[in-house]
C-alpha positions in Angstrom: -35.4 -80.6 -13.6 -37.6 -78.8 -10.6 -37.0 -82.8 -9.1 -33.4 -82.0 -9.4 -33.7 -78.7 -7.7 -35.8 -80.3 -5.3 -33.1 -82.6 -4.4 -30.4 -80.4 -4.4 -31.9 -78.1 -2.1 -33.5 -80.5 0.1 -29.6 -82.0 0.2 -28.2 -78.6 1.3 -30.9 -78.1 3.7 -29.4 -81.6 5.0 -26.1 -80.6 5.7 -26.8 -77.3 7.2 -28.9 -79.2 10.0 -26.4 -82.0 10.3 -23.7 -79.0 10.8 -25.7 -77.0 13.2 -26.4 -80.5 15.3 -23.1 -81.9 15.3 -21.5 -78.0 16.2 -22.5 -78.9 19.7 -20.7 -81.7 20.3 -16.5 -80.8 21.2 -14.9 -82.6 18.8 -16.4 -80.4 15.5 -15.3 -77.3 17.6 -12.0 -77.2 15.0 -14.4 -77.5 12.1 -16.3 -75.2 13.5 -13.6 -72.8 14.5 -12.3 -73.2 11.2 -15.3 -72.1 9.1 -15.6 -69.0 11.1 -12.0 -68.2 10.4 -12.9 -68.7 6.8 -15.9 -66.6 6.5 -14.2 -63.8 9.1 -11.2 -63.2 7.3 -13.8 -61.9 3.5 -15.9 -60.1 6.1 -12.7 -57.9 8.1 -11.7 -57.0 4.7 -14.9 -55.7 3.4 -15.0 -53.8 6.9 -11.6 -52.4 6.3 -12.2 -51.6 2.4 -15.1 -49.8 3.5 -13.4 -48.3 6.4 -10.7 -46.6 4.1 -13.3 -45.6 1.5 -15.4 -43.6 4.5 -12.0 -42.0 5.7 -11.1 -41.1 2.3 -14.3 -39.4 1.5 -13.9 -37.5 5.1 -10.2 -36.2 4.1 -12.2 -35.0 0.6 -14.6 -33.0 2.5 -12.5 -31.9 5.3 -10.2 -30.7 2.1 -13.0 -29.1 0.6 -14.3 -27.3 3.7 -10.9 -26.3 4.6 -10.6 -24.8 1.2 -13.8 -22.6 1.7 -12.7 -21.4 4.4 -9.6 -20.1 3.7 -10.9 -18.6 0.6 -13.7 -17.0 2.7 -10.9 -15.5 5.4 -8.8 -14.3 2.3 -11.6 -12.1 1.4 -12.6 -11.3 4.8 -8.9 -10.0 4.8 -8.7 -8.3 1.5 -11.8 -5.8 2.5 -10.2 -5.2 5.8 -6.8 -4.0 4.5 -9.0 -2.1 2.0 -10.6 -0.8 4.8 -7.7 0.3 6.7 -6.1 1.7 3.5 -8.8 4.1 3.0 -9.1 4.8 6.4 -5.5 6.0 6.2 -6.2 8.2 3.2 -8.6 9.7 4.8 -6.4 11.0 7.9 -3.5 11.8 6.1 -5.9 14.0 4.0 -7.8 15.0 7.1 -4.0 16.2 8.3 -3.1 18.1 5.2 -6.4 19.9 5.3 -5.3 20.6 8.9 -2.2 22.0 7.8 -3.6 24.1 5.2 -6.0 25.5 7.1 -3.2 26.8 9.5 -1.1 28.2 6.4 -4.4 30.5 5.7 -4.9 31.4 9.0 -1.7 32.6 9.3 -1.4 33.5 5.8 -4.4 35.6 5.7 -3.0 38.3 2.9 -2.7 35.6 0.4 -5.2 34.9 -1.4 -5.3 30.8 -1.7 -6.9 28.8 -5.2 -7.6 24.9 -4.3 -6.5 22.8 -7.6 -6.8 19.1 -7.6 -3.2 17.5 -9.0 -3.8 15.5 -11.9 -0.7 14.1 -13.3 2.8 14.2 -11.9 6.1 13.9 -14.0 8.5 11.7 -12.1 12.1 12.9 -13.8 14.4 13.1 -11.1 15.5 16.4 -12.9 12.7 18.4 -14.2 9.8 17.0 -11.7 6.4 18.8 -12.7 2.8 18.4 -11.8 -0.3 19.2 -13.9 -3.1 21.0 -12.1 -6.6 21.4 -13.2 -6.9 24.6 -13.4 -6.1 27.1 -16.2 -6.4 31.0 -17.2 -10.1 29.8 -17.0 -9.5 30.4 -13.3 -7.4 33.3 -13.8 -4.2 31.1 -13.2 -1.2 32.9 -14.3 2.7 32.3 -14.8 5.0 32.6 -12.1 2.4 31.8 -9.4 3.7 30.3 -6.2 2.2 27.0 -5.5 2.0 25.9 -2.0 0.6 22.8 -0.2 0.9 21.9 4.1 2.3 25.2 4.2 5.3 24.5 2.5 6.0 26.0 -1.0 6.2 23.3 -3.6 6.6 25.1 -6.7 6.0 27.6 -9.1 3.1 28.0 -12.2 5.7 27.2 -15.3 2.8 27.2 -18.2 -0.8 27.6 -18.5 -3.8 26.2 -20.6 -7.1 26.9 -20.9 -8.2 24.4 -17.8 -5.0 23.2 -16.7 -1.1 24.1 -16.1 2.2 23.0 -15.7 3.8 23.3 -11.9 7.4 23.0 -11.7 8.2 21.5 -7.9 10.9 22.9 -6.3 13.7 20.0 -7.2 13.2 21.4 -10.7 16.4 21.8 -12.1 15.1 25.2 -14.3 13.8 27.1 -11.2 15.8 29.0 -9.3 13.8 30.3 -6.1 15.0 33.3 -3.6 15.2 31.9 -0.1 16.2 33.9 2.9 17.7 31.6 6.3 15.5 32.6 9.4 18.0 32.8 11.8 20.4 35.5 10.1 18.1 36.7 7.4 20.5 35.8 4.8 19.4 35.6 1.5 21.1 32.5 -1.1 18.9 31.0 -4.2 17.7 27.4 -3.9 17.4 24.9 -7.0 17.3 21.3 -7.5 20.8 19.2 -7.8 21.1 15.4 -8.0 21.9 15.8 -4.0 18.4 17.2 -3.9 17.3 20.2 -2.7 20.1 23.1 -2.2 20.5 26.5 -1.5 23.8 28.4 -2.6 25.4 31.7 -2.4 25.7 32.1 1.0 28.5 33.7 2.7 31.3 32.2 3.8 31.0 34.1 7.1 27.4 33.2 7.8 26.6 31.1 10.6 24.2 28.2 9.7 23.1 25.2 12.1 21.4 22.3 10.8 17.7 22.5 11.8 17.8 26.1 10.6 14.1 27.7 9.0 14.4 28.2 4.9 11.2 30.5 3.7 11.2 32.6 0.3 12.4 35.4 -0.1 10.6 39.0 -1.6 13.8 39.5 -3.3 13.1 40.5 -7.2 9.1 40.1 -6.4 9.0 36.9 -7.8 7.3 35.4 -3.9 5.6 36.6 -1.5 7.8 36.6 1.6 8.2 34.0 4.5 6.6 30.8 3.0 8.3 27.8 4.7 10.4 25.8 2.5 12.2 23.4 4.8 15.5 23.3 7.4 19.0 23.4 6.8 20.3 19.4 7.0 24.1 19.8 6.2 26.9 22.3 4.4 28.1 20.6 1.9 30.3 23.0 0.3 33.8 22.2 -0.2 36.5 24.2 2.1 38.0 26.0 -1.1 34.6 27.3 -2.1 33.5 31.0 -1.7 30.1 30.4 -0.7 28.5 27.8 1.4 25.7 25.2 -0.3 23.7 24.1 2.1 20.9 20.8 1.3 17.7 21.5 2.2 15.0 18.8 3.8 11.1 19.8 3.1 8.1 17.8 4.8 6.4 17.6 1.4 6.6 14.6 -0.5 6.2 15.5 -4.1 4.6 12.2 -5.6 1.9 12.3 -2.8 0.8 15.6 -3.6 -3.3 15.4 -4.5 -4.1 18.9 -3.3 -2.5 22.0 -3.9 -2.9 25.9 -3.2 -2.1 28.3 -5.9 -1.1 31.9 -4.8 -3.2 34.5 -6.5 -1.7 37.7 -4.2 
């Protein structure tokens, strides 16, 4: 058996020196050209196969790395707009804190109660806001509540640590108003066209932009709080009195901060 081995190999070894002897000469050059055609053509392939296996793997991790680092800029992102967000809180409080400060200064025989807003009833008809303060804090009925300077309601029931505010669009309050320019006095209320004021002469001259403050009339405000302007009559030509609607600065639903009028 190792004889036949023997043989065998000593046979190949034969034919590989043969080969490599006769390759020189010019007539084997087609054998020759031919066997390196043949073992060529299993070794491109391999190249290529492995080839598309190394790009392959490269799309995967370019994939994956791409991936990362979108996730990584999405966050990056996120905490920025966070960052801007409470940035903007912060100066629209800083402004309403600006604007307060200007109603007391001017304001300076009222006597002002700071009371945090903790819930706010959204009805387009009987809009309230609950504050957290109560006859704890010696909050009474029928207090004004103001807030920028701008009146924005009236004290409508009280608890022991919090109350009720009805905001001005209230359809239950009626609030005494006077018009800055010709001191006329009309009552403004809530409507489903917002904010109007009515029983005003017919003879009264009104211009949009006109100043709206409360009235003293029947005690139930102190006077000259601003309200808002005078955006449009919209009273109809057979009417005796004019209605006027009534723009205010104050948003309701972005009230955090309040003022409640103790005298």
């Amino acid at each position: 058996m190792i004889r036949r081995w023997l043989g065998r190999r000593s046979t190949l070894l034969l034919v590989v020196v043969i080969t490599i002897i006769l390759s020189q000469f010019s007539f084997f050059a087609p054998i020759r050209d031919g066997l390196r055609v043949a073992f060529a053509t299993p070794a491109s392939a391999l190249t290529n196969t492995g080839t598309r296996f190394k790009n392959a793997f490269s799309v995967l991790f370019t994939v994956q790395d791409l991936a990362r680092e979108n996730t990584e800029l999405k966050q990056r992102l996120l905490a920025r707009e966070a960052e801007i967000a409470s940035l903007q809180q912060a100066k629209g409080e800083n402004a309403q804190l600006k604007k307060d400060l200007q109603f007391q200064q001017t304001h300076t025989d009222l006597k002002l109660l700071p009371a945090s807003v903790i819930n706010y009833s959204p009805s387009s008809l009987y809009q309230s806001i609950t504050i957290n303060l109560g006859t704890q804090n010696g909050i009474k009925t029928g207090q004004a509540v103001v807030s920028q300077g701008f009146l924005v309601g009236k004290v409508s029931s009280v608890s022991a640590r919090t109350a009720e505010v009805w905001l001005l669009n209230n359809r239950n309050l009626l609030t005494p108003v006077m018009l800055t320019d010709s001191q006329t006095v009309g009552l403004l209320k809530g409507s489903i066209r917002g904010l109007v004021v009515e029983n005003i002469p017919l003879d009264t001259k009104v211009e949009k932009g006109t100043q709206v403050v409360t009235s003293a009339l029947e005690g139930l405000y102190p006077a000259g709080i601003a309200l808002g302007q005078v955006e449009e009559i919209i009273s109809a030509k057979e009417e005796i009195f004019l209605t006027l609607r009534i723009s205010t600065p104050v948003n309701p639903s972005n009230l955090t901060t309040v003022f409640v009028v103790e005298s």
